[in-house]
C-alpha positions in Angstrom: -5.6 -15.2 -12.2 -1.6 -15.3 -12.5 0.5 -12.5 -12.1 1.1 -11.6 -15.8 -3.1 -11.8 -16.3 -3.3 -9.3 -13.8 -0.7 -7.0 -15.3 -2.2 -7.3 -18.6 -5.3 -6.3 -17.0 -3.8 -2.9 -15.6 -1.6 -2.1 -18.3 -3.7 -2.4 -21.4 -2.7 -4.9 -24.5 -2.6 -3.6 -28.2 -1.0 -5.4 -31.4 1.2 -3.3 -33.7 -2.3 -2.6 -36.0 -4.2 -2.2 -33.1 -2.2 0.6 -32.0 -2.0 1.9 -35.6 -5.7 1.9 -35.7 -6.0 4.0 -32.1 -3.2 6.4 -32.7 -3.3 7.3 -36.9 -0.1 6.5 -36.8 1.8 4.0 -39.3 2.5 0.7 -38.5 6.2 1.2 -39.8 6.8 3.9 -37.5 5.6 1.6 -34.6 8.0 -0.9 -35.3 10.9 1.2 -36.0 10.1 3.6 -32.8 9.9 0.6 -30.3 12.2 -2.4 -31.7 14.6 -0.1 -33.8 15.6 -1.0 -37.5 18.6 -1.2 -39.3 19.7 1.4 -42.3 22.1 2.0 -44.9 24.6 4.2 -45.2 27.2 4.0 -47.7 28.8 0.9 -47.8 27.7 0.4 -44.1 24.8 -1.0 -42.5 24.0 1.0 -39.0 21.3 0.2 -36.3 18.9 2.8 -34.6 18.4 1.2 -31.3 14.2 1.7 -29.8 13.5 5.0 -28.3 12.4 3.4 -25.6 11.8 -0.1 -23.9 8.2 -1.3 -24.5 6.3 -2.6 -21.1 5.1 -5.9 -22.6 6.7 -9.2 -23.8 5.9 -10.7 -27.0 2.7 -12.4 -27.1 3.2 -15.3 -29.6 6.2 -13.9 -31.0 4.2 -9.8 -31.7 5.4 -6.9 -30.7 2.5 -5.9 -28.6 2.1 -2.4 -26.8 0.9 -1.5 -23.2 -1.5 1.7 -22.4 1.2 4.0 -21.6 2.7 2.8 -25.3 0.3 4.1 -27.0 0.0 7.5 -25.4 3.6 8.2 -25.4 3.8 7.0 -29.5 0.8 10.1 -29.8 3.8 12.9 -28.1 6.2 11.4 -30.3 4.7 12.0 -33.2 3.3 15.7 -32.3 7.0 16.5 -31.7 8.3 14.8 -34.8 5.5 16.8 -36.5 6.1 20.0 -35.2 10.1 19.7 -36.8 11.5 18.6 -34.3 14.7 16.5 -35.9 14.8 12.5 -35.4 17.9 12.7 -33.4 16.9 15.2 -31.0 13.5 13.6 -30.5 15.2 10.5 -29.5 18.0 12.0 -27.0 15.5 14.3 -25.6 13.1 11.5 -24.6 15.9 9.8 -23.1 17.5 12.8 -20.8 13.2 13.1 -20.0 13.5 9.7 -18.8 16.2 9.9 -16.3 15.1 13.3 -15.9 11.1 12.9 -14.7 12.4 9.2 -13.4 10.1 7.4 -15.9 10.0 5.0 -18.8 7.4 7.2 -20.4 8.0 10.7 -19.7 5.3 12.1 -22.8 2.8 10.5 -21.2 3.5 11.7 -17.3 1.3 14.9 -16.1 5.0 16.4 -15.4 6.0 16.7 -19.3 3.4 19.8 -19.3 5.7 21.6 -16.6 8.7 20.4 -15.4 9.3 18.6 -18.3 9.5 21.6 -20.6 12.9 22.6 -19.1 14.7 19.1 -20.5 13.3 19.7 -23.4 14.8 23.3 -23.9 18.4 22.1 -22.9 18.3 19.4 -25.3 17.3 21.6 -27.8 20.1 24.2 -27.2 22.6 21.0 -27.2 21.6 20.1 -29.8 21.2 23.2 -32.2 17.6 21.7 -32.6 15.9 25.5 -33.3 12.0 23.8 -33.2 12.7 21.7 -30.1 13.8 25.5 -28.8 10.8 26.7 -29.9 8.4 24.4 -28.4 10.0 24.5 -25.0 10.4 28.4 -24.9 6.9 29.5 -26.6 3.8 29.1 -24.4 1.9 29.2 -27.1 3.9 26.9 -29.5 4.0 24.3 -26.8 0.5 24.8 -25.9 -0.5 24.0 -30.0 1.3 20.8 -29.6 0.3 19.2 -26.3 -2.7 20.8 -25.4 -5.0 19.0 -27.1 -3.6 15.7 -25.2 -3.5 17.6 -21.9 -8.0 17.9 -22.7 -8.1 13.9 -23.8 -5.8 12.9 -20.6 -7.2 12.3 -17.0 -4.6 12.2 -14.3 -5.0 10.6 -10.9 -2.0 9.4 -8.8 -0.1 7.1 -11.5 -3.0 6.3 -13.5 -4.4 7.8 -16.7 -7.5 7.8 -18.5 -7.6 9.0 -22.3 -10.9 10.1 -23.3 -10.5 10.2 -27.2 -13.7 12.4 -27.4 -13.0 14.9 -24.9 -14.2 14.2 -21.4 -17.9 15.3 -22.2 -18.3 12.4 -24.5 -18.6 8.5 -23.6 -15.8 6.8 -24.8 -13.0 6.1 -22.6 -10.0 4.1 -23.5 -9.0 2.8 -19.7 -6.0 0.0 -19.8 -7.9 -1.5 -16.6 -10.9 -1.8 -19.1 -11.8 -4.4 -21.6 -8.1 -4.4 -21.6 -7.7 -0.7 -22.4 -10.2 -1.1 -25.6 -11.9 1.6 -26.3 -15.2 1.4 -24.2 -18.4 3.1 -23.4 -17.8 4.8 -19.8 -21.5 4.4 -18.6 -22.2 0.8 -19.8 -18.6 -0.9 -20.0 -19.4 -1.8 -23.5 -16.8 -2.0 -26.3 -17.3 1.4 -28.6 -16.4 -1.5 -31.7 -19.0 -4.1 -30.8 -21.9 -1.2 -30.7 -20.9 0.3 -33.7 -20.7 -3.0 -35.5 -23.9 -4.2 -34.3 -25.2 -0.7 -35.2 -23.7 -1.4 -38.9 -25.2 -5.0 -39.1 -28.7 -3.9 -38.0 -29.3 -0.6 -39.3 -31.2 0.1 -36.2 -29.7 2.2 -33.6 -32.9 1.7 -31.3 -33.0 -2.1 -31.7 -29.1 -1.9 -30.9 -29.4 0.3 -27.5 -31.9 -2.4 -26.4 -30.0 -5.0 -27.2 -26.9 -4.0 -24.6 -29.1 -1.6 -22.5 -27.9 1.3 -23.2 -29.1 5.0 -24.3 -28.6 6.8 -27.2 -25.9 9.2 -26.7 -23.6 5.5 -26.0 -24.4 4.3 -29.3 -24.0 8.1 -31.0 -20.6 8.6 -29.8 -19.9 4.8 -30.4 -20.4 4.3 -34.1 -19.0 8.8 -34.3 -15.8 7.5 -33.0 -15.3 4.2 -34.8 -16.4 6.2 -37.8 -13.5 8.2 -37.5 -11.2 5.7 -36.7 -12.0 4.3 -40.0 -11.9 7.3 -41.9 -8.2 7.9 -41.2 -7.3 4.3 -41.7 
């Protein structure tokens, strides 16, 4: 196995629609969030350079998104949500970057403390009264990234996103399957058992099949399920 298999392997590997798919969010945004886009204005064409540098190369000429890529598109989003303004978003992730000395500072455990004092200068630079918000207000900041504080499992430099919550069996590990989304107990891919499950119309003849128990397939086929419903 060459180096670039092996990163691959510990970083995770997701197409634009892929990611989409995972993270509800639009492909569009994707695009525009980590390659940039150009825009009208006037009589003038501008360019809105990437908010940040993905981890991957092309793969056969696709954008294509690591692990961390997809966790820190999720904080983006929340914020952009919660009204926080495009430009602020944008200089605030960057001042986070040099700030918590990563690529990826949504993602990092230290955005949930540390973190939360960049974020309330660039709001007051900026004028940005939700950024403010969020940064000052336990409980406004709390709404916003505590429900990916629950799905997120620190250790060292690696993290685990359990889509489910951590009482449930799917786990979407980038050093797994190549951080598809996966059955924790039996390694399998959450889509293949919920396909089969579809094809067969037999749960039982399904858990057989792969060896595994019920509560795999269950939380299998609940999640791809709901993958599909906000597609």
């Amino acid at each position: 196995m060459d180096a670039a298999e092996l990163n691959l392997l510990n970083t995770g590997l997701y197409s634009v629609p892929e990611a989409a798919r995972l993270t509800r969010i639009s492909v569009g945004k994707i695009r525009r969030w980590l390659k940039g886009y150009n825009f009208k204005s006037g009589d003038s064409i501008h360019h809105s350079d990437a908010v940040w540098q993905g981890e991957l190369q092309p793969v056969e000429n696709k954008l294509a998104l690591s692990f961390r890529d997809l966790l820190e598109l999720r904080f983006v989003d929340a914020f952009i949500g919660a009204g926080v303004s495009w430009r602020t978003m944008r200089r605030a992730h960057a001042k986070a970057q040099t700030g918590l000395d990563t690529t990826h500072p949504f993602c990092s455990n230290r955005i949930f403390t540390d973190g939360r004092s960049i974020l309330l200068r660039q709001g007051e630079q900026d004028s940005d009264q939700a950024l403010i918000d969020l940064a000052t207000d336990q409980a406004e900041f709390s709404r916003i990234v505590e429900p990916f504080r629950k799905e997120l499992e620190f250790s060292g430099s690696d993290i685990i996103w359990w889509p489910l919550g951590r009482q449930r069996q799917i786990v979407v590990d980038p050093k797994r399957n190549f951080g598809q989304p996966t059955v924790a107990r039996s390694g399998v891919p959450s889509q293949v058992l919920a396909r089969s499950v579809k094809a067969n119309a037999s749960s039982d003849l399904v858990a057989q099949w792969y060896e595994v128990q019920p509560e795999e397939i269950r939380d299998a086929v609940e999640f791809e399920e709901s993958l599909a419903r906000a597609a």
